[in-house]
Every structure is written in C-alpha cells, then in structure tokens.
FIMIMAR-291073 format. One record per residue (C-alpha): residue in one letter; x, z, y. Coordinates in pm, whole numbers, padded with zeros to 5 digits, always signed. Example, Ala and Ser with C-alpha at 12.3 -4.5 7.8 and 13.67 -1.06 7.14 Angstrom:
2
A+01230+00780-00450
S+01367+00714-00106
// end
This chain:
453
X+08351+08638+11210
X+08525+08313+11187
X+08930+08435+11078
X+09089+08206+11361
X+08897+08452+11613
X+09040+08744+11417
X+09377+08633+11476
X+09341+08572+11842
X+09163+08914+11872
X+09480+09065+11739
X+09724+08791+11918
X+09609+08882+12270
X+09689+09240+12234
X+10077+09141+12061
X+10274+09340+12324
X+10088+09677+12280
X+10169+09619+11922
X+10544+09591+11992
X+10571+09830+12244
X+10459+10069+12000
X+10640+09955+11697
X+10918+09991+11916
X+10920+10320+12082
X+10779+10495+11766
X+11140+10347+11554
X+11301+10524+11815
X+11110+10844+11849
X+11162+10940+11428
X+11011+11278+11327
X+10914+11415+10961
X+10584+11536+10860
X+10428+11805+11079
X+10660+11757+11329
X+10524+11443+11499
X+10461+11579+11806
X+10609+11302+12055
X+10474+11019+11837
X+10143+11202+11808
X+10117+11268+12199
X+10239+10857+12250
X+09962+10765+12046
X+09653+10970+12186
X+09740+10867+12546
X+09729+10480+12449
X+09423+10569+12197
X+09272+10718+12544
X+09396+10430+12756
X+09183+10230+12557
X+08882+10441+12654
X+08871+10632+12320
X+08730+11003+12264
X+08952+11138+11998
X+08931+11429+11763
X+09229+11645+11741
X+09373+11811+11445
X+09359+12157+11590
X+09734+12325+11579
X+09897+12014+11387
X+09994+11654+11443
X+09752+11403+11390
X+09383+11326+11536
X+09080+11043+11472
X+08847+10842+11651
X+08532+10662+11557
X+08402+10317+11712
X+08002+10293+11625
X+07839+09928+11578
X+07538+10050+11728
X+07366+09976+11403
X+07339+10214+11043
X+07535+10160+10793
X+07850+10312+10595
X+08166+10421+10746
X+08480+10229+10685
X+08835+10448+10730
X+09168+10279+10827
X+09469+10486+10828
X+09799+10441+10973
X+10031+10782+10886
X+10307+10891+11133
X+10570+11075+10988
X+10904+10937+10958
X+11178+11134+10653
X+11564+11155+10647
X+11829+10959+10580
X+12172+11051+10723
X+12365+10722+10638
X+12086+10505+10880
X+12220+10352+11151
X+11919+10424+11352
X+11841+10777+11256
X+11798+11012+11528
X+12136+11127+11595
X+12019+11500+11618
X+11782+11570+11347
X+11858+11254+11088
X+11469+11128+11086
X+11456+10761+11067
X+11108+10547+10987
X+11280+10381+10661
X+10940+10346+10499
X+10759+10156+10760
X+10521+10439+10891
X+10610+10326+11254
X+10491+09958+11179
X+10193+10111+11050
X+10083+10336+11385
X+10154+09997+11570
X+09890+09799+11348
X+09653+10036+11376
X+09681+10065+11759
X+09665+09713+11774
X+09341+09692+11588
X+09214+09990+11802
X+09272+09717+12105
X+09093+09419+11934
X+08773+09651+11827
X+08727+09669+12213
X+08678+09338+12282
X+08365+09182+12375
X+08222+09017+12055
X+08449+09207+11842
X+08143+09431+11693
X+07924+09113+11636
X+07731+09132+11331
X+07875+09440+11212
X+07654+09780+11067
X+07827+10074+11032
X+08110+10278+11170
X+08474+10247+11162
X+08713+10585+11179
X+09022+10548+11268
X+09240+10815+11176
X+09613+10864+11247
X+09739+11147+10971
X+10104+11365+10922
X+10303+11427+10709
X+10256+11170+10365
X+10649+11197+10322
X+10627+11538+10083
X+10975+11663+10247
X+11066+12009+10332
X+10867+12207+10098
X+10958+12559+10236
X+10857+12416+10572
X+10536+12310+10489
X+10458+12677+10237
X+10561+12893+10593
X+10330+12628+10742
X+10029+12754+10497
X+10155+13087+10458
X+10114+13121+10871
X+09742+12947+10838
X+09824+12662+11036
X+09757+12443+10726
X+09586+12539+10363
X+09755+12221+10201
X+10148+12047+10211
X+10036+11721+10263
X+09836+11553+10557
X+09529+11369+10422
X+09470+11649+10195
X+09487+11881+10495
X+09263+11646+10720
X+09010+11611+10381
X+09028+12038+10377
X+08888+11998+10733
X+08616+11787+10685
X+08766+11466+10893
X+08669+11238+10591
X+08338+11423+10535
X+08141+11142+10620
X+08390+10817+10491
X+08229+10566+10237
X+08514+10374+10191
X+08885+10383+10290
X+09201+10143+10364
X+09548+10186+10429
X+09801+09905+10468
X+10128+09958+10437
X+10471+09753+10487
X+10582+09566+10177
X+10957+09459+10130
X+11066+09069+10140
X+11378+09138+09908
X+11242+08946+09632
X+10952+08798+09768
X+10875+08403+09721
X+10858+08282+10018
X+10512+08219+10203
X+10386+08579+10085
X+10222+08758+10342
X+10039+09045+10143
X+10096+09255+09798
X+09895+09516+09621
X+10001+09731+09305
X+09777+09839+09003
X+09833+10222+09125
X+10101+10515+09174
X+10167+10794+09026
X+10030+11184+09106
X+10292+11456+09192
X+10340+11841+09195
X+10579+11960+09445
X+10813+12238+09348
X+11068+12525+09440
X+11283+12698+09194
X+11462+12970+09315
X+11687+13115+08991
X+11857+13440+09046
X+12187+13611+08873
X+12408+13866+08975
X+12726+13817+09230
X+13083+13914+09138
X+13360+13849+09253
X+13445+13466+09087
X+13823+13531+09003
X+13880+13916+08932
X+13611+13982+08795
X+13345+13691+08671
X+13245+13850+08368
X+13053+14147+08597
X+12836+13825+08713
X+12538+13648+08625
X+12611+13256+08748
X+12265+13143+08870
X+12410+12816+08947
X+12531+12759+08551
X+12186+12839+08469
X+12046+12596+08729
X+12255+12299+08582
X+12124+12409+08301
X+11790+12399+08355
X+11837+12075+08486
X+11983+11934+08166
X+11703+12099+07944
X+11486+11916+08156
X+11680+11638+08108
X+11652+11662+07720
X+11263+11645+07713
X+11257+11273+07918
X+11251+11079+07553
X+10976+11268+07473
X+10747+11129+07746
X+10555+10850+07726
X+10614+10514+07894
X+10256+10474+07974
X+10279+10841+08215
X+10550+10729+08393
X+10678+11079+08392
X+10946+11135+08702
X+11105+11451+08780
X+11403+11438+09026
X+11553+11744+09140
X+11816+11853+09462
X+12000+12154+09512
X+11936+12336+09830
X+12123+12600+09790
X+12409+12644+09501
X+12539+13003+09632
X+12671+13202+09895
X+13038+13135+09925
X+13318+12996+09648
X+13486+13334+09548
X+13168+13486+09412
X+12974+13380+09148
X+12619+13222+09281
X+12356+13507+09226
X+12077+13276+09358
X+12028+12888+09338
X+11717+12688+09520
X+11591+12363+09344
X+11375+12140+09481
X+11165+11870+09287
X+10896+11683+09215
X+10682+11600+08853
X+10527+11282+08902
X+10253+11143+08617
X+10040+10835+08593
X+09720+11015+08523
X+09616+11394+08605
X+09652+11494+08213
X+09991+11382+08207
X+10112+11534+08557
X+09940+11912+08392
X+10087+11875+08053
X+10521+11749+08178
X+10451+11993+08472
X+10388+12267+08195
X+10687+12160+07944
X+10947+12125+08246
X+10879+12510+08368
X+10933+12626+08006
X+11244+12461+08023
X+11342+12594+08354
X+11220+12879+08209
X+11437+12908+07919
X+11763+12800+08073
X+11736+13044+08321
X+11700+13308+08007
X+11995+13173+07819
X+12184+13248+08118
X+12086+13597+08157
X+11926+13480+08488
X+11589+13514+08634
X+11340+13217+08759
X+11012+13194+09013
X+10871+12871+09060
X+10645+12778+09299
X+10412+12490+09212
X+10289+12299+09490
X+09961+12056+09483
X+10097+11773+09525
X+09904+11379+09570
X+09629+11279+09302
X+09738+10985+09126
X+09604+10685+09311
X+09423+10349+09162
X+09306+10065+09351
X+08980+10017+09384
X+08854+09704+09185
X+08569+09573+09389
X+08741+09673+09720
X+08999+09450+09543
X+08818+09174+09524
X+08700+09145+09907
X+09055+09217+09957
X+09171+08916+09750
X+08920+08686+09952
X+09039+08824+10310
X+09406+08706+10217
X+09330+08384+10119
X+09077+08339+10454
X+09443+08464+10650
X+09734+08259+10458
X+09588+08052+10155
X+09562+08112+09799
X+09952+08151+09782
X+09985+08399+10008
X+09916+08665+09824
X+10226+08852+09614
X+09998+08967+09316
X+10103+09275+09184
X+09797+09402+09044
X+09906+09450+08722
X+10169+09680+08808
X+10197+10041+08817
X+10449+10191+09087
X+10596+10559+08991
X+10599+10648+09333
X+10346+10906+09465
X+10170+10858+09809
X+09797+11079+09937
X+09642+10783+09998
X+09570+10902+09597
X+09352+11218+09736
X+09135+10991+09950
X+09105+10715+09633
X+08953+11016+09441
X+08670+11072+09653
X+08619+10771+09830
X+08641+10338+09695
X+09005+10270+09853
X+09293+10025+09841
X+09629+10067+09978
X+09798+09679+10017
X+10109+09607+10214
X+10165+09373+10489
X+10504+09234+10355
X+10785+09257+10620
X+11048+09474+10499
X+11391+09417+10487
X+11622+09628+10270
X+11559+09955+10069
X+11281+10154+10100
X+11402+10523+10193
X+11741+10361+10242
X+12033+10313+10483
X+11948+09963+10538
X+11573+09959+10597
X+11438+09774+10888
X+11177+09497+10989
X+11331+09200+11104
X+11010+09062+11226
X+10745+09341+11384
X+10528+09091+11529
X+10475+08890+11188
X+10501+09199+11032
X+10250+09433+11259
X+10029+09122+11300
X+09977+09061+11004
X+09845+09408+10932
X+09615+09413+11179
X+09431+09110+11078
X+09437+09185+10770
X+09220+09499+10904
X+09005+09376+11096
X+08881+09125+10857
X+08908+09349+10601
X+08639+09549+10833
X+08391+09235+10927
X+08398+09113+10506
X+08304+09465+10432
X+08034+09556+10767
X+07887+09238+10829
X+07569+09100+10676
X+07427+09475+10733
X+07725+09609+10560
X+07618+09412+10244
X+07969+09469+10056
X+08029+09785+10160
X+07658+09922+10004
X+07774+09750+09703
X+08133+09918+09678
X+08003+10210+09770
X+07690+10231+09496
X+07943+10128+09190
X+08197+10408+09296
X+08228+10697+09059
X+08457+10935+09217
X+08686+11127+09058
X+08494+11466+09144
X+08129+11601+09192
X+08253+11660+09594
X+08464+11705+09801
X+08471+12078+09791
X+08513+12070+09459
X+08838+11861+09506
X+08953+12098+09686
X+08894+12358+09476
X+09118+12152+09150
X+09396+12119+09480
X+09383+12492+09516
X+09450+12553+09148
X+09736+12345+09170
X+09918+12563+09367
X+10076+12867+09216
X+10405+13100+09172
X+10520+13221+08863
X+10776+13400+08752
X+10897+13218+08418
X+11161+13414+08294
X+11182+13838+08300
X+11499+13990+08178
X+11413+14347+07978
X+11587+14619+08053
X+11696+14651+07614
X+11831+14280+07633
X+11522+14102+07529
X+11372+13834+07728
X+11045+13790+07785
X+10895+13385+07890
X+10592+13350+08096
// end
C-alpha cells in the first residue's frame, strides 16, 4: 500500500489516539495492577468490533485480525504498565505511578492502528495474520509483589510477556514488533525514528540479611548489625565492578527496602533489592554468581546470615537484522533518508522482555521519537502525542503491509533465516524456570565457623 494512504488510515482515526494517550497519562498503574487501563482498553478494542482474549486472573488480553488469506503471523505490542516516581508532577497523587517511560503513548498507537486495520481496503494485498497483544507489567518493580503473585498461582513468571509466552499467547507468532517512545533531548532535528544494536538481560533479586537485635546504646555489642553487613555487601559488590568486562555491560544497582526496625536497636534484618544486568546470557550467569558470593561473604564477616532469592529476569534482547532492514526501508518511505536517528551500533544497558520474545521469535523494538526529558524521571512527558502517537502507528502499519504483502514474501524470508535462541518454546521456559531460585548463601555454625553456599 502506497505510504500516503497509510498516513491517512492512521490520520482519520487521530482523536481516538489522543483520547487514549490522554486518559491512560492520567489513569498511571504499575505492572499487574493495570486494571482501569486494562478495562479502558478492551471496551474501545470491543467498540471497534474486536473479539479479544483475556489473560485469565491478570491484566492484559490479545486480539487477532485475519487477512482472509495463509500466511505468517505478525505480533505488535503496546505494554501498559506505568512505575513510580514520587518527584513527577503528574504522578497519581495516591499511589506515585506516573507513565515516565512512554507506555501510555504506546497503548494509544496501538489502539490507533487497531482503528485503521478496520478500514475498508486496509487488508488489501495482505497474507497472514496480525495479533495484537496488549501485555503487563515490563517495568520489573515490586519484586515481593510479583513472588506472592506466583507463589498464589496467579502467575508462574515476574514479568508480563514471559507470563503471556508461559500461556501459550505467542504460540503461534512468526515474527514480532514493538515500538516504543524515543527521547528528543539530543536528537538532530528532523528525526522521527531510532533503533539500538540491543539491551542487556537481567536477574531480579531479594536479599534479605539477618543479625541479631540489641538494644543500640546499652548494649550493641549483644547485637549482630544486619544493616553493617548489608553496606557491606554492597561495597564488596562494589569492589568486583573493575573486574567486569566493558563488552558485558555488567549493571547491578541495589535499594534498601528495609534497613531495620526502629533507631535504638541494632537492625537484625535488612531487605535489598536489585538487579544483575549482562549483555549476553554467559555474562548475566557468571556476575550473577560472583555478586552472591560477595553478598555471601559480607554477610559472614558480619556474623550475619543471607537468603537470596534469584528471580528470572528478561533475556538479553538483539535486533533482528533482516527485520532491520525492512525496518530501515519503512522509515525512509515515512520521513526520508534523514529521518532515521541510527543507533544501530549501539548497545543500551537497560533491560526490557521484549528480549524473551526476540529469543524465540525475528523481532525489533524501534522508538517513535517524542520524548521530552528523562526517561524514569521527574520531568518526563511528550510534548507532542499526536506527532508522537502518529508516528508510531504508521510506522506499524507499514511495518505490517512491507512484511504481509506480496503473499507475505518478507515475512517467509525473515522467518526461514531465524535461528532462535532455543529448540522451543517450552524449552525456554524451562532455562526461565531455572533461573529462579533461593539460596541461603551464608550459614553461621554453631562452633564459630562459617560455612558459604
């Protein structure tokens, strides 16, 4: 389809777009807890005369729009959690949840490309199926949350698109895209798109170290400070960074969520929360390995004792290299050979699951560039949702004819020349499963010795 009938595909459905954009900024809620931008989103879905699959007992659902003729299925994503930041002049006043990473912007896109595929003409010349697929909880906040969340059975993994892959949502995907919002601070001007190399893989963790209270001035020495040994364990950690390589782009960033029970005794048990981010699955197994030891052992010079929960976190994520190169040729049909922000080259040590799809499936995850301020941060916004929003659903939906027309031609192609990651899907699974684990990495004998697991 000609890209000027694209645009006014998307164009004629602008104020669903920002009617959306708008009352999902407003409505902010963090992973698994979507439920009033889930419920918005499957009544306008079903306005739109959709049949949608629900994620049974969790945020989230999918529906699929059929061409009428075989071919591979296509998967666009949009995810619709929102995370915290207190200082954010539009947070939710109550809770602190604010959409500083543009997750709103993408439920809008997607509903606006939802609108367009139900035009007349707008399945011309296409094979296939496209599934499209609103998912929870990418933002990997509130760890104990989402462990009671799998320890009740509502979910088996912390993380939505590994929970809707567990499920079999993506059972029968062939290829997958997810665009995202890019930010303008320090853009050249004119760009309208931008696409990294790849991100980084994570494992999500809880340390909980535990000492002995006393009382903190008459009588310290009759305690065991968990907290020292915490700070501790963060500085050993600390100590091992120069020994990582560049090229892993090892990250490990822990918070204190609890440092104690009151001031006048000392802290008999401190809760960490972190993350171990890696560039490649090796390197994410072998820092994730070192950092417990020295956890481990800080907690031991301290007299204290550790658990640690280990958490799978996302699979490292690369783009897609023949995916890339339809996606290169959409931008220029859209804005010109300039308008593309070309950041192929670069690796991002951020972590997103878009990496557990990109291991079973060809996918890309580009940005429709639109952001103002810091992503995460107090001053995050998009000044322009209609550019912004717009420009992601083209983007899609040409994205969808380049790869479904000509009987799918491209999409055969991508799809032949993929070698995924693992032999299935069930045996992804299975590697996620393995991921997750407690231990308990430091045992204090009864004659003084210490024992290291």
């Amino acid at each position: 389809m000609d890209i000027e009938k694209i645009k006014a595909l998307i164009e004629k459905h602008k104020d669903l777009i920002l009617r959306a954009e708008k009352q999902i900024w407003e409505n902010p809620e963090v992973g698994f807890k979507e439920f009033k931008t889930d419920a918005y989103l499957k009544s306008e879905f079903r306005k739109l005369g959709y049949s949608l699959t629900e994620a049974e007992g969790i945020t989230g659902f999918y529906t699929v729009v059929d061409t009428g003729r075989p071919g591979p299925t296509v998967l666009a994503l949009a995810e619709l959690d929102a995370l915290y930041c207190a200082d954010h002049p539009d947070r939710d006043k109550e809770t602190g949840a604010v959409h500083a990473c543009g997750h709103h912007a993408q439920c809008a896109a997607l509903l606006g490309l939802a609108a367009a595929l139900k035009e007349p003409g707008a399945l011309d010349g296409l094979s296939g199926r496209i599934k499209l697929c609103l998912v929870p909880a990418e933002e990997g906040i509130e760890i104990q949350y989402r462990m009671d969340l799998i320890k009740e059975g509502k979910i088996k993994f912390a993380s939505g698109k590994q929970e809707f892959l567990a499920r079999g949502f993506f059972d029968d995907v062939d290829l997958a895209f997810m665009v995202h919002v890019g930010t303008i601070d320090g853009t050249p001007e004119g760009k309208l798109f931008r696409k990294y190399k790849g991100y980084n893989g994570v494992i999500r963790k809880k340390i909980v170290i535990r000492g002995k209270a006393a009382h903190a001035g008459d009588c310290p020495d009759l305690g065991i400070n968990a907290l020292n040994a915490a700070t501790l364990a963060i500085q050993a950690v600390n100590n091992l960074r120069e020994t990582f390589k560049e090229s892993d782009f090892v990250r490990f960033h822990p918070i204190i969520t609890k440092g104690g029970d009151v001031v006048n005794a000392v802290p008999a048990e401190v809760i960490l929360e972190s993350y171990v981010r890696a560039a490649t699955t090796a390197a994410l197994d072998g820092a994730n390995k070192r950092i417990n030891r020295a956890i481990g052992a800080a907690a031991a010079a301290n007299g204290c004792t550790a658990v640690i929960t280990d958490i799978a976190g996302s699979e490292p994520f690369k783009e897609d290299e023949m995916l890339t190169v339809v996606y290169n040729a959409v931008c220029e049909q859209i804005g010109g050979t300039d308008c593309i922000d070309d950041k192929n080259d670069v690796w991002e040590a951020c972590s997103t699951d878009m990496g557990d799809v990109a291991v079973n499936f060809p996918a890309i995850h580009p940005y429709s560039i639109g952001a103002a301020g810091s992503e995460h941060g107090m001053d995050y916004k998009i000044p322009d949702p209609e550019k912004t929003c717009g420009n992601s659903a083209v983007l899609q939906l040409a994205l969808i004819h380049a790869l479904l027309e000509n009987d799918a031609a491209k999409a055969k192609v991508i799809k032949a020349n993929f070698k995924p990651v693992f032999p299935s899907i069930k045996d992804y699974l299975a590697f996620k499963k393995s991921q997750t684990a407690v231990r308990e990495v430091v045992k204090q004998n009864g004659d003084g010795s210490v024992t290291l697991l």
